[in-house]
C-alpha positions in Angstrom: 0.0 0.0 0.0 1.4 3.1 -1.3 1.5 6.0 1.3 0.2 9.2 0.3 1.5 12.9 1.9 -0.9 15.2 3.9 -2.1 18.2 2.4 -0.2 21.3 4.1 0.3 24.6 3.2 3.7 26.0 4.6 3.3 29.6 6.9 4.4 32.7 5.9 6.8 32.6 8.3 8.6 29.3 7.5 11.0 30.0 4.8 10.6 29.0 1.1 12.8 26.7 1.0 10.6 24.5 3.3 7.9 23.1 1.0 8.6 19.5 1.1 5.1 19.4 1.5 2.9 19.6 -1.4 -0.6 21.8 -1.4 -1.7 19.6 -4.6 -5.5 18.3 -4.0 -4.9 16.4 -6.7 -2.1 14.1 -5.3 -4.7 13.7 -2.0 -6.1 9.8 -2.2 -10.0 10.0 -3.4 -10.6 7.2 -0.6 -9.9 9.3 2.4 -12.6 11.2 4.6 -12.7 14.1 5.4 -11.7 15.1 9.2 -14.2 16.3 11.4 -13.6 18.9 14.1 -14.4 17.9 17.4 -15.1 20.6 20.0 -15.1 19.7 24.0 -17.6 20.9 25.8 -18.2 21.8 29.2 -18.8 18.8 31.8 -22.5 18.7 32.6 -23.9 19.8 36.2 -24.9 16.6 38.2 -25.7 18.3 41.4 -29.2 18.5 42.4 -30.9 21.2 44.5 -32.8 19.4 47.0 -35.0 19.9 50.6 -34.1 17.6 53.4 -37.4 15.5 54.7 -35.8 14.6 57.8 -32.4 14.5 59.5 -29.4 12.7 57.3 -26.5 11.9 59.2 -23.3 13.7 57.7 -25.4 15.9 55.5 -28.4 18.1 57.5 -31.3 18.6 59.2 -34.8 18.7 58.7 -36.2 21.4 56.2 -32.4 22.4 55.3 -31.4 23.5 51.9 -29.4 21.7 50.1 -26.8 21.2 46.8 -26.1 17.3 46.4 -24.9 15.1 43.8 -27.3 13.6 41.2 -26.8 10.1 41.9 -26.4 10.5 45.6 -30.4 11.7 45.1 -31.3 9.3 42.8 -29.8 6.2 44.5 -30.0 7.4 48.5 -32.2 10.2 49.0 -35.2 9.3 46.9 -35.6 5.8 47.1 -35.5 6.4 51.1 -37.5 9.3 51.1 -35.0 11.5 53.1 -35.6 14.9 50.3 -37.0 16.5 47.7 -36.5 18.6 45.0 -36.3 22.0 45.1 -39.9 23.5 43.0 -40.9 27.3 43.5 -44.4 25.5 45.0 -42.4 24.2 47.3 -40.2 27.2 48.1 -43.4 29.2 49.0 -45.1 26.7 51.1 -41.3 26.2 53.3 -41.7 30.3 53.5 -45.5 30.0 54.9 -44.3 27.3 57.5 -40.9 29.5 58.8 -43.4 32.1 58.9 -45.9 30.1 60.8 -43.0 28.9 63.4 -41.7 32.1 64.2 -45.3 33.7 64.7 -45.7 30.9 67.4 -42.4 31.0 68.9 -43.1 34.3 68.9 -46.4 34.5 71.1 -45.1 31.8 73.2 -42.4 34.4 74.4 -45.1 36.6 74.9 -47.2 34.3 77.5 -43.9 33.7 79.4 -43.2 37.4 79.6 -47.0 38.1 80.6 -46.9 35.1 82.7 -43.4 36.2 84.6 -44.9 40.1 85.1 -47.6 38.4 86.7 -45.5 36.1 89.1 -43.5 39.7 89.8 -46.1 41.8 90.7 -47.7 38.6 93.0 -45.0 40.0 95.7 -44.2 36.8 98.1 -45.4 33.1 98.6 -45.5 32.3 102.0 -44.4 29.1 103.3 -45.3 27.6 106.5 -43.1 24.8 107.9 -42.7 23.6 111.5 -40.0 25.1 113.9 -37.6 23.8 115.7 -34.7 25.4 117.4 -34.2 29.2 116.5 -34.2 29.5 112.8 -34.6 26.2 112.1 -37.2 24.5 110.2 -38.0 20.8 109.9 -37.1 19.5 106.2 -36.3 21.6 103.3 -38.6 23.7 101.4 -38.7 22.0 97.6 -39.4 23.3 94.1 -42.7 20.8 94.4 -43.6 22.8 97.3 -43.4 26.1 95.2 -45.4 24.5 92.2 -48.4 23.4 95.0 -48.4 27.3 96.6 -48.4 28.9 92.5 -51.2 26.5 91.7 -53.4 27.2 95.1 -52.4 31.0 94.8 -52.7 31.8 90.8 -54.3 28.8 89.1 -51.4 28.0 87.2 -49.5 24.9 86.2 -45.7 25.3 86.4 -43.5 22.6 86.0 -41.3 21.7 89.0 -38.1 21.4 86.2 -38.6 24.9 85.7 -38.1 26.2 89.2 -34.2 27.0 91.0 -34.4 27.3 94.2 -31.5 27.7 96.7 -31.5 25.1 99.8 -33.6 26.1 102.0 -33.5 24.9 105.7 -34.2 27.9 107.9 -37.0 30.8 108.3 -36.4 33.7 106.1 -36.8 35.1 102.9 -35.2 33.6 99.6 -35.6 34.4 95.9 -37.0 31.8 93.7 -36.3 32.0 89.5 -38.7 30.4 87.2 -37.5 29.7 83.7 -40.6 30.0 81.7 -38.6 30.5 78.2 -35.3 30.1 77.4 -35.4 33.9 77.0 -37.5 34.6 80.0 -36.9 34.0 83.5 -39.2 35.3 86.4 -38.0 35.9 90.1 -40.0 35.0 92.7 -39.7 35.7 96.4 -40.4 33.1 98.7 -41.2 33.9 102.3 -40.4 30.8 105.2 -41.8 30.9 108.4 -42.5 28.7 111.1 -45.9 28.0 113.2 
């Protein structure tokens, strides 16, 4: 088989004597195809804008918004029903439900503030215990104690976890706090005296 030269046209740069190449079509084999360029293009996106359904381990919590790889989505997330994707439907109706939350957290600080102006203004709670020598009282005064006196006094239901009190052993007075939001704290005052 009888090899054939490439078709090349020398530069103007390259000097004449350099044309050991031919630019002759007719000297170019009939049988040969023309090339074809080939362009690269840019690698394709496979990440996947997604809305966690519940807590994944390693990735997020609940309601979080996320960028993950498209096969990590269609192998994991999906088939266990751990997220979604990303649709402006769904956009709006996470919006509605952050604004939904925060209204409620909202009035919930609002009750314990109301609720701790009221246990302010109240003054004291007096508690009776029995005597015994000078200051002394018999047992310790406890938060359960506190809860019974707030729910005799004021119809309301506090819960025991949410009272500090400091030991108490002897007649006097002592402030109580009440932690009725992780914002709002009340102080009480809590009057000991013995019959």
């Amino acid at each position: 088989m009888a090899s054939t030269p490439l078709s090349w046209s020398p530069s103007p740069l390259l000097p004449k004597t350099f044309s050991g190449i031919t630019n002759d079509p007719s000297r170019v084999s009939p049988k040969r195809a023309p090339v074809t360029l080939v362009v690269a293009q840019k690698k394709a996106k496979k990440t996947r804008k997604v809305i966690l359904k519940e807590d994944v381990v390693k990735l997020g919590k609940k309601g979080q918004l996320l960028d993950v790889k498209a096969g990590y989505y269609r192998n994991f997330l999906l088939p266990m029903g751990m997220a979604q994707i990303v649709t402006p439907i769904l956009l709006k109706e996470m919006r509605v439900e952050e604004e939904r939350i925060e209204a409620e957290k909202k009035r919930v600080k609002e009750e314990a503030q109301q609720l701790a102006l009221i246990f302010e203004t109240v003054g004291a709670f007096k508690v009776k215990r029995k005597g015994g020598k000078g200051k002394q009282i018999f047992g310790t005064v406890t938060s359960q104690d506190l809860v019974d006196i707030i729910k005799a006094q004021l119809q309301r239901d506090v819960d025991k976890r949410m009272i500090s009190l400091p030991e108490i052993r002897e007649t006097g007075e002592y402030i109580a706090e009440l932690k009725l939001h992780p914002e709002v704290t009340a102080r009480v005052r809590v009057n000991v005296y013995a019959n």
